[in-house]
C-alpha positions as protocol buffer text, in pm:
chain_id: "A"
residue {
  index: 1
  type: UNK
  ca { x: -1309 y: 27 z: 770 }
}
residue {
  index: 2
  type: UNK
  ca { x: -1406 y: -373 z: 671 }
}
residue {
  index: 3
  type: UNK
  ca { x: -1244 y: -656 z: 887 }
}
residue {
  index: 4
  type: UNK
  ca { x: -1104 y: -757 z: 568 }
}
residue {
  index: 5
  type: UNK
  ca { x: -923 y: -398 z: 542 }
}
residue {
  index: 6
  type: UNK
  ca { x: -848 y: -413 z: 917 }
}
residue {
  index: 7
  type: UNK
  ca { x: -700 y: -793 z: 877 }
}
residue {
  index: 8
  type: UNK
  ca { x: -469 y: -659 z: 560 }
}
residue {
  index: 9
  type: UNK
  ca { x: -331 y: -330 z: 731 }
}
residue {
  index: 10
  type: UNK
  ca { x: -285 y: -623 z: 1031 }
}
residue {
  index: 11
  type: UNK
  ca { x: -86 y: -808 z: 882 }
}
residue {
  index: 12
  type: UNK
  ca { x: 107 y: -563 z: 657 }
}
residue {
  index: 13
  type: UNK
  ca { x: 209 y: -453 z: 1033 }
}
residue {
  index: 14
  type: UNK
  ca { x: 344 y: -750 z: 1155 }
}
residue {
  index: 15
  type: UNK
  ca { x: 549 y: -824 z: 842 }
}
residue {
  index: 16
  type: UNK
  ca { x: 902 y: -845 z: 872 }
}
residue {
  index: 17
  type: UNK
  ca { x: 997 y: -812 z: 500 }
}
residue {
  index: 18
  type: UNK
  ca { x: 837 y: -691 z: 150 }
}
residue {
  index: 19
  type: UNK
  ca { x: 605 y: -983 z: 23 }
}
residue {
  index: 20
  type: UNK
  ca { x: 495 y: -1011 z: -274 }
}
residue {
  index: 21
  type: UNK
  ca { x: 214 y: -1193 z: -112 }
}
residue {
  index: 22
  type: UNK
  ca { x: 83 y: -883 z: 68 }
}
residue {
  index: 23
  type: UNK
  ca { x: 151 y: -717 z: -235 }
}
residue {
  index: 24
  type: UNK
  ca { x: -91 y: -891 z: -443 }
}
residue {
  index: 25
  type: UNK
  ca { x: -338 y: -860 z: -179 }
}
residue {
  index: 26
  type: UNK
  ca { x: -293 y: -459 z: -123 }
}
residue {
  index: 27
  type: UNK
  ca { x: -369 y: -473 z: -516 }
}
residue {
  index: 28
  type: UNK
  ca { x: -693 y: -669 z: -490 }
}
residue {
  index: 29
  type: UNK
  ca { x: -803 y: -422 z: -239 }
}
residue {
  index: 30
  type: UNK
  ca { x: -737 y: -103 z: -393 }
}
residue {
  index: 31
  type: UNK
  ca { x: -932 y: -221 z: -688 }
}
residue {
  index: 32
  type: UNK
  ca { x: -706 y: -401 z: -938 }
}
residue {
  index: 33
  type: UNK
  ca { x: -787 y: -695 z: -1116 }
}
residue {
  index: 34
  type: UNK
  ca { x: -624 y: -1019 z: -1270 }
}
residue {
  index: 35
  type: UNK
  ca { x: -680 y: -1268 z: -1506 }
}
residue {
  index: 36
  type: UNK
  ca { x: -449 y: -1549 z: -1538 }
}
residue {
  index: 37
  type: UNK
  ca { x: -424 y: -1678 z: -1934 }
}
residue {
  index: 38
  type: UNK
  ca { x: -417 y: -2096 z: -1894 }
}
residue {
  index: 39
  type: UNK
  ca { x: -19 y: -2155 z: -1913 }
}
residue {
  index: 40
  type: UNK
  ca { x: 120 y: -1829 z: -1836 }
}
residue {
  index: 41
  type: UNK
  ca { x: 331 y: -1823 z: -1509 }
}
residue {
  index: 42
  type: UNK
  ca { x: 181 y: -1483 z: -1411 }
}
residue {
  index: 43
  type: UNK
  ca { x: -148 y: -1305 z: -1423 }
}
residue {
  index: 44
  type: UNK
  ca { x: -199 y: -1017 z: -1626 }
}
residue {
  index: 45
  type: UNK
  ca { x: -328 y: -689 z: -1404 }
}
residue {
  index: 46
  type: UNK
  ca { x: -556 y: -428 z: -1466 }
}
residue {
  index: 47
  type: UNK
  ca { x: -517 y: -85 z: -1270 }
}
residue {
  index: 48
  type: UNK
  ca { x: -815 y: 41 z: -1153 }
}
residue {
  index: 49
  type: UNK
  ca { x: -975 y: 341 z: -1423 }
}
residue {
  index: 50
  type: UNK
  ca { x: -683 y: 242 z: -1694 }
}
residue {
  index: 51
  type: UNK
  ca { x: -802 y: 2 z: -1978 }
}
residue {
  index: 52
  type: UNK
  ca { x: -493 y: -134 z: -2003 }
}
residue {
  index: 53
  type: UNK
  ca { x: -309 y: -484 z: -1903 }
}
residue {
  index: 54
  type: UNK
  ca { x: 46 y: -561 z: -1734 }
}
residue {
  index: 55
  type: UNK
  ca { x: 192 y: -883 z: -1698 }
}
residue {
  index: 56
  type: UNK
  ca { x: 421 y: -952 z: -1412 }
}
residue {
  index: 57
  type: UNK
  ca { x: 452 y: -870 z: -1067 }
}
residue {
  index: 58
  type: UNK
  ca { x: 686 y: -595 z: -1081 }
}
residue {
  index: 59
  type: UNK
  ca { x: 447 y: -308 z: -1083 }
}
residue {
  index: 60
  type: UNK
  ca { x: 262 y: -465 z: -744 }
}
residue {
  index: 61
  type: UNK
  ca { x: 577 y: -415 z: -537 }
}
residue {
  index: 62
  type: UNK
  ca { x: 410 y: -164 z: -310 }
}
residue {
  index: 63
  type: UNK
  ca { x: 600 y: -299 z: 30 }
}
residue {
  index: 64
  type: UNK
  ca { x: 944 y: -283 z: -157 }
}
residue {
  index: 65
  type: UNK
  ca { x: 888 y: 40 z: -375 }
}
residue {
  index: 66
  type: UNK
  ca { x: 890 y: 373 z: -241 }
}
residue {
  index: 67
  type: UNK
  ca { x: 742 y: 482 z: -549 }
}
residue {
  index: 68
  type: UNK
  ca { x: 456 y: 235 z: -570 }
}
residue {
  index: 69
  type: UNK
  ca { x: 381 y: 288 z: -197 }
}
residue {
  index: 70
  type: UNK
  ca { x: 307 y: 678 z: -243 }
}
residue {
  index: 71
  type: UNK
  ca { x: 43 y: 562 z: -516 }
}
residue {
  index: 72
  type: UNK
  ca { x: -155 y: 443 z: -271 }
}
residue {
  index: 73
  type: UNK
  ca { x: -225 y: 757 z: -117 }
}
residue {
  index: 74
  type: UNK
  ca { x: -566 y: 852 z: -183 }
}
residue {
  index: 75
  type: UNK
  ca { x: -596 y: 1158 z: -399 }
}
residue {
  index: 76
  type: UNK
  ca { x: -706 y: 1459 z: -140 }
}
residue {
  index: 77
  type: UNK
  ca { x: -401 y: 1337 z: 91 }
}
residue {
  index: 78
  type: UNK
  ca { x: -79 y: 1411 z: 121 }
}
residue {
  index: 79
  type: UNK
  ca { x: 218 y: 1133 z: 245 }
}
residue {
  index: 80
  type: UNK
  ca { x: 436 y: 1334 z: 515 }
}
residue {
  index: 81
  type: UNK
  ca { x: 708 y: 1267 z: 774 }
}
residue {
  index: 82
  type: UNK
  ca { x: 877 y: 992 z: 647 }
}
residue {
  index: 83
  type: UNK
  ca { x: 1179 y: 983 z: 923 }
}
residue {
  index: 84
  type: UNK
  ca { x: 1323 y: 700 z: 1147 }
}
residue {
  index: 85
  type: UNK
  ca { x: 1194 y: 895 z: 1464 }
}
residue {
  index: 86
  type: UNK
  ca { x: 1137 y: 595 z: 1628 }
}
residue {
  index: 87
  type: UNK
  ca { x: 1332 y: 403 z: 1861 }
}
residue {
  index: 88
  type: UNK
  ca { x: 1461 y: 42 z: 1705 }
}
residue {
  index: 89
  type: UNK
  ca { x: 1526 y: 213 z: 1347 }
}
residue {
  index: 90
  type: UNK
  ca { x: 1154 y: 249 z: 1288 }
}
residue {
  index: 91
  type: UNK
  ca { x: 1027 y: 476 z: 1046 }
}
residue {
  index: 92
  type: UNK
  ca { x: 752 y: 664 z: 1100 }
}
residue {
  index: 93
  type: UNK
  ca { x: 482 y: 843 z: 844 }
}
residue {
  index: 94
  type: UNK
  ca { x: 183 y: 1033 z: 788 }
}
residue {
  index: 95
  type: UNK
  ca { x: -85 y: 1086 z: 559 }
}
residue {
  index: 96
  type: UNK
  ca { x: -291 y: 1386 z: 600 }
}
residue {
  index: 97
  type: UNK
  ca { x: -590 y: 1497 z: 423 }
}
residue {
  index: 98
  type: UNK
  ca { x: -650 y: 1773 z: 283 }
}
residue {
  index: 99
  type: UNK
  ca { x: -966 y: 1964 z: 402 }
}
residue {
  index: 100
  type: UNK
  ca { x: -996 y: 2125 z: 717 }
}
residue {
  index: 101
  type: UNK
  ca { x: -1033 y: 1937 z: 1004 }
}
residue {
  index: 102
  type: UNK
  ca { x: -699 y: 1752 z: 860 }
}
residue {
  index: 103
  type: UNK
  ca { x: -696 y: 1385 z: 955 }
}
residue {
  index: 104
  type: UNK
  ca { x: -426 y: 1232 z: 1006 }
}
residue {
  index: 105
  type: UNK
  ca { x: -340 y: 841 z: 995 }
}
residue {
  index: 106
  type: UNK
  ca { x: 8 y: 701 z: 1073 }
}
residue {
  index: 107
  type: UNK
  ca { x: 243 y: 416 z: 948 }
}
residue {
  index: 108
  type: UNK
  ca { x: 523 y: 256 z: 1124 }
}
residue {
  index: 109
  type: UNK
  ca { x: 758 y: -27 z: 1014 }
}
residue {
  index: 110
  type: UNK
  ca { x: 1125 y: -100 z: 964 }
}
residue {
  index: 111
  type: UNK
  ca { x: 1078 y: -52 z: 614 }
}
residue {
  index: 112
  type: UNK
  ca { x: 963 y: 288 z: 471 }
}
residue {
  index: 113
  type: UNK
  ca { x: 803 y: 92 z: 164 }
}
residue {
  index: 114
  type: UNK
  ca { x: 540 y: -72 z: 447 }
}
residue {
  index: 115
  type: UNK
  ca { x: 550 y: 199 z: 685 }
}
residue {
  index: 116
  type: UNK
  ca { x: 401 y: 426 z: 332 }
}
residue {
  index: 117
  type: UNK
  ca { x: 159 y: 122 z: 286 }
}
residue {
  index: 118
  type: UNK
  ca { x: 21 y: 178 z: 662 }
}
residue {
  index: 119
  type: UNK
  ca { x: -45 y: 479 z: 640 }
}
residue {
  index: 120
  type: UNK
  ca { x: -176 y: 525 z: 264 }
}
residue {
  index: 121
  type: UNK
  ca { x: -370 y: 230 z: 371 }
}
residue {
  index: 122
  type: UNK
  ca { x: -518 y: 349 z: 653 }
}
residue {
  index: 123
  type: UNK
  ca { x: -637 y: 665 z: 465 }
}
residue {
  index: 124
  type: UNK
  ca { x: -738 y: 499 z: 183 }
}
residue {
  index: 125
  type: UNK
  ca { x: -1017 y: 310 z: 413 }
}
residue {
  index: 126
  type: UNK
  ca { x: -1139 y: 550 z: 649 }
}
């Protein structure tokens, strides 16, 4: 893992709220890319392996959407857990690989959405 991954999964951690911020920067990351078109109030994206553009922000929300979150599991792994087994209303989740010896990383956050992020995150740069 890079400082710069280290720093990210860092501060995804100590966020107390989805940001959109964080969002963009999980994006750049994991390999998507943006152009923004001179007077156009938001970039246009490019997933990583799909030849096709999106404008908008929506489709970034990784620390608000469940959904979008679970993408970031690396293919190979497997997102599990996902329960508030924590004191405080925490919830806590795994993602496993899956070849034998499994590894497993963990994600925990007041928000599933992030909590998904850690974890995905932390697989996704081991």
């Amino acid at each position: 893992m890079t400082e710069e991954q280290r720093a990210l999964i860092a501060k995804i951690e100590a966020a107390t709220e989805p940001s959109l911020a964080l969002d963009e920067k999980i994006a750049l990351l994991v390999g998507w890319t943006f152009t923004k078109m001179k007077g156009d109030k938001y970039p246009y994206w490019r997933e990583p392996g799909v030849n096709k553009y999106y404008q908008g922000t929506d489709l970034l929300a990784f620390t608000k959407s469940i959904e979008l979150a679970l993408t970031l599991v690396p293919d190979g792994w497997q997102a599990f857990g996902m329960e508030r087994t924590s004191p405080g209303g925490f919830w806590d989740v795994g993602a496993i690989s899956g070849k034998t010896p499994y590894i497993i990383h963990y994600g925990k956050h007041k928000f599933l959405p992030i909590a998904i992020c850690i974890a995905a995150l932390k697989a996704r740069f081991v």
